[in-house]
Backbone bond lengths (Angstrom), bond angles and torsions (degrees), N, CA, C in turn:
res aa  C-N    CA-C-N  psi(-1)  N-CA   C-N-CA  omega(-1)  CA-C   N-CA-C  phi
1 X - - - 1.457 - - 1.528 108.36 -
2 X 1.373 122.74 130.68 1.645 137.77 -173.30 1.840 85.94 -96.96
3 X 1.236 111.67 138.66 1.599 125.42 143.90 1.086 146.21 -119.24
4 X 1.389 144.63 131.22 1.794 129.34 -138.38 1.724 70.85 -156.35
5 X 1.253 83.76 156.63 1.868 123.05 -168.49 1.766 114.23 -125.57
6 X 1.242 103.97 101.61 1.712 99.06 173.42 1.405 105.38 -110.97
7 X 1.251 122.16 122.38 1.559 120.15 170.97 2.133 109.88 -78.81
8 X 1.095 102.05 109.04 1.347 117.81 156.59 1.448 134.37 -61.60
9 X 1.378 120.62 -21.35 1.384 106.94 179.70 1.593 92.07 -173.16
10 X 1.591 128.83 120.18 1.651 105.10 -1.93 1.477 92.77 -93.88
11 X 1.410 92.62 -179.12 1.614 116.54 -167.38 1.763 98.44 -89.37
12 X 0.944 84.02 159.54 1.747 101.97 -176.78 1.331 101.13 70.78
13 X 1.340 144.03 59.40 1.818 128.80 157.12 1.602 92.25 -147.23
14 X 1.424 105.54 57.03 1.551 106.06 170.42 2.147 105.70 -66.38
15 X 1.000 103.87 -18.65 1.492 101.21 -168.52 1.813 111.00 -87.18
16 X 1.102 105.40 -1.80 1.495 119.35 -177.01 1.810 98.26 -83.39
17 X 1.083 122.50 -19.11 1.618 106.36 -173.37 1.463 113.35 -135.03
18 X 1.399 141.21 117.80 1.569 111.79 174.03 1.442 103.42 -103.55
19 X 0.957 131.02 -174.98 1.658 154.51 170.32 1.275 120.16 -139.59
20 X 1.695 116.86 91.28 1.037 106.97 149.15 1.389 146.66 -25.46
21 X 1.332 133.73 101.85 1.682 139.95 -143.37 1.791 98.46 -87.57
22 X 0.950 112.83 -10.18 1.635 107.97 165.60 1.432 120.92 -105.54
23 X 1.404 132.29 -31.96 1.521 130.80 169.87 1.396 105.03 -103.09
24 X 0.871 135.65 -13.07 1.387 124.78 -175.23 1.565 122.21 76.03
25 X 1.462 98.32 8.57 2.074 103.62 169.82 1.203 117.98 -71.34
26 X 0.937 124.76 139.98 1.675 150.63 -141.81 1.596 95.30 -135.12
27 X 1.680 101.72 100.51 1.533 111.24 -178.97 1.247 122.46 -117.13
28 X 1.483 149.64 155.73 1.261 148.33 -176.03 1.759 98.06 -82.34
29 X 1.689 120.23 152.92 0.909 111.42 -156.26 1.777 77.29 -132.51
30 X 1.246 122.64 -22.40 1.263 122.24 -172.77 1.444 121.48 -145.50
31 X 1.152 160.58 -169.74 1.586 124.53 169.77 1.903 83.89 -98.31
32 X 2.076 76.79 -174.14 2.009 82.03 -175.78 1.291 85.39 -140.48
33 X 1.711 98.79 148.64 1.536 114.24 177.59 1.195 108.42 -121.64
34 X 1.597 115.50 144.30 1.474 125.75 -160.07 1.401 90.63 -74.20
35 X 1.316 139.52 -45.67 0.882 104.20 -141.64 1.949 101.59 -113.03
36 X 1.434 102.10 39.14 1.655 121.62 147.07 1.394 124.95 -69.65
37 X 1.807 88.12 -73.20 1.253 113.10 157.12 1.632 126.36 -162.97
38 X 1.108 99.54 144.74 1.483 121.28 178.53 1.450 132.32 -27.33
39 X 1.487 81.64 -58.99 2.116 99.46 -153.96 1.682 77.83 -151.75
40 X 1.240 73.31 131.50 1.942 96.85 172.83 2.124 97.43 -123.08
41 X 1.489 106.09 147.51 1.680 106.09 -167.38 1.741 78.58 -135.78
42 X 1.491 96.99 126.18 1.125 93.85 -172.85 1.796 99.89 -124.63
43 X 1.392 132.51 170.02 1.393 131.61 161.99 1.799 112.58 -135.88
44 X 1.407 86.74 131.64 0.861 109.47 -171.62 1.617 122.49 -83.57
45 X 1.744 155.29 70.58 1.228 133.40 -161.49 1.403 112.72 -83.68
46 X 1.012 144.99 155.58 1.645 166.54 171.15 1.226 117.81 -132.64
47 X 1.787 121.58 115.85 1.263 115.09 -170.47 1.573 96.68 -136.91
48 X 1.167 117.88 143.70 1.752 113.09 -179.73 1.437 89.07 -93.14
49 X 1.779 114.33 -166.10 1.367 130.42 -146.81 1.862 93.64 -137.72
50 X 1.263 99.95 17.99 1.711 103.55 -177.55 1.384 129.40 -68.60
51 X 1.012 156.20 174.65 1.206 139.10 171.01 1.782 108.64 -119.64
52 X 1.123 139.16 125.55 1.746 113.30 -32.29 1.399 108.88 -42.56
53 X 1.384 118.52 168.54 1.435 127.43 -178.42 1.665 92.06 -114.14
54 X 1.679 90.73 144.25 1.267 99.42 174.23 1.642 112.06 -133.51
55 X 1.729 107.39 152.94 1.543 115.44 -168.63 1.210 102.84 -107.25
56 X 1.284 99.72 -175.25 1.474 126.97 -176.90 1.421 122.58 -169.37
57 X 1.580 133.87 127.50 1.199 118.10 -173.67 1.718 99.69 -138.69
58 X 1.016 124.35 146.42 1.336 150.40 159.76 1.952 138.49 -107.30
59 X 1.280 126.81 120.57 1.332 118.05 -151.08 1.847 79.01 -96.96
60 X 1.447 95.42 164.23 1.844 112.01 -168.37 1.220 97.04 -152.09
61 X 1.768 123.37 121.14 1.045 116.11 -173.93 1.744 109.98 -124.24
62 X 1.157 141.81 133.67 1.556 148.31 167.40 1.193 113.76 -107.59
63 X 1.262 90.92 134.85 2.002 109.16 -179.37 1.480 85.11 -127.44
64 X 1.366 101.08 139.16 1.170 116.94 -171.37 1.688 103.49 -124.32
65 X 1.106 114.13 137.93 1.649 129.02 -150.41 1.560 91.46 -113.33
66 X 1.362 101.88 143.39 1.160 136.08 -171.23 1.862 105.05 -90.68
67 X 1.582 120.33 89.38 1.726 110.23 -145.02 1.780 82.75 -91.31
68 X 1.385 101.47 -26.41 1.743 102.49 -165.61 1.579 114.83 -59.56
69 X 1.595 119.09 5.12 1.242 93.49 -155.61 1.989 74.26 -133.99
């Protein structure tokens, strides 16, 4: 199974998350500050190598906490 990472909301901070394409772990690529943004909505796709090949996708969401206060 291959795994690929599209961030949904907001748009443009593809560099904030990677995904390992063989386990599917979901890593920080940079730190995140609350008060950028909040809640990152992320999607997740999963596709095996079958013939036909078949997918699968799942949405992943982070709220990111405000530790300073």
């Amino acid at each position: 199974i291959s795994y690929s990472l599209e961030t949904l909301f907001p748009q443009g901070v593809k560099d904030v998350f990677g995904i390992d394409k063989r386990s599917g772990e979901i890593r920080l690529r940079k730190d995140l500050d609350f008060e950028e943004v909040s809640l990152y909505r992320l999607q997740v796709d999963a596709t095996d190598h079958g013939n036909p090949s078949l997918s699968g996708h799942c949405k992943v969401a982070v709220e990111v906490l405000d530790v300073n206060d």
